[in-house]
N, C-alpha and C positions, 0 to 999 in steps of 0.2 A: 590437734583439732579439737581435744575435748574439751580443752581448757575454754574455747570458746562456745562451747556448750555445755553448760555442765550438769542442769538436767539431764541430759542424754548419759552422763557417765554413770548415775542412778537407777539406772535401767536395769532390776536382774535379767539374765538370758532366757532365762525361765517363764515369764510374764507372757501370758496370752495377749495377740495382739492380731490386727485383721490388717495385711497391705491392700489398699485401695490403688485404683488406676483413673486418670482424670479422663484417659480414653476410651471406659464402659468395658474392659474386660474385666474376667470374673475375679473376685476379690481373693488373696489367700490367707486365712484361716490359720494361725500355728503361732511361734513364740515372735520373742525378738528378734533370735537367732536366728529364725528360720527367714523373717521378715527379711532383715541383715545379709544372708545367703544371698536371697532371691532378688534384691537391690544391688548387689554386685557383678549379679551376671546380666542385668540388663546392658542393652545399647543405651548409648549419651540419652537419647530424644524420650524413651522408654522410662530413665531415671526421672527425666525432667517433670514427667506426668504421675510419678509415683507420690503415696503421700502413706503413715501407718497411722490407724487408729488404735489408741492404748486400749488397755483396759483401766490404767491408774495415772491420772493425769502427773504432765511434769512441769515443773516449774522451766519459765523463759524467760531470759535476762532482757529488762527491761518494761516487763508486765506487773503487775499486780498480783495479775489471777495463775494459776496454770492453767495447762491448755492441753486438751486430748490429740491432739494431732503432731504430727510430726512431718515437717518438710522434707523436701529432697535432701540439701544440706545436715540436716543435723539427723539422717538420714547414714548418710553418707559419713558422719560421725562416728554412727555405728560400727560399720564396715572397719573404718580405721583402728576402733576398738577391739573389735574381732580380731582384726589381723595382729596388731601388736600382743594381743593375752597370748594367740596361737605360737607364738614365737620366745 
């Protein structure tokens, strides 16, 4: 999956980053990692509304510019990052 994101694979774990929720709960505050974690334990519907704002914008295939935010999917990127380094 990272291949198709490859900004996302640029991402140190280390990087302050804030997960935002599209349904007005309170935001969280900590790393990528951390962001990554808390993205994986959500339920389906929970992810769908999840979005992380960077501190250091990533480049998106396709654009121009980078972009401070981060979707569900390359989101969910993450996750698969996470898990494949742990193993």
């Amino acid at each position: 999956m990272e291949q198709k994101y490859p900004g996302v694979a640029a991402i140190p774990w280390d990087q302050p980053a804030t997960m935002i929720d599209l349904d007005g709960k309170p935001p969280l505050i900590g790393t990528i990692r951390d962001c990554a974690t808390h993205f994986a334990l959500y339920k389906p519907h929970a992810q769908t509304q999840a979005r992380v704002l960077l501190t250091h914008p990533v480049h998106r295939e396709g654009r121009k510019t980078r972009t401070w935010l981060l979707e569900p999917n390359e989101i969910e990127a993450l996750v698969v990052r996470m898990r494949s380094e742990a193993h």
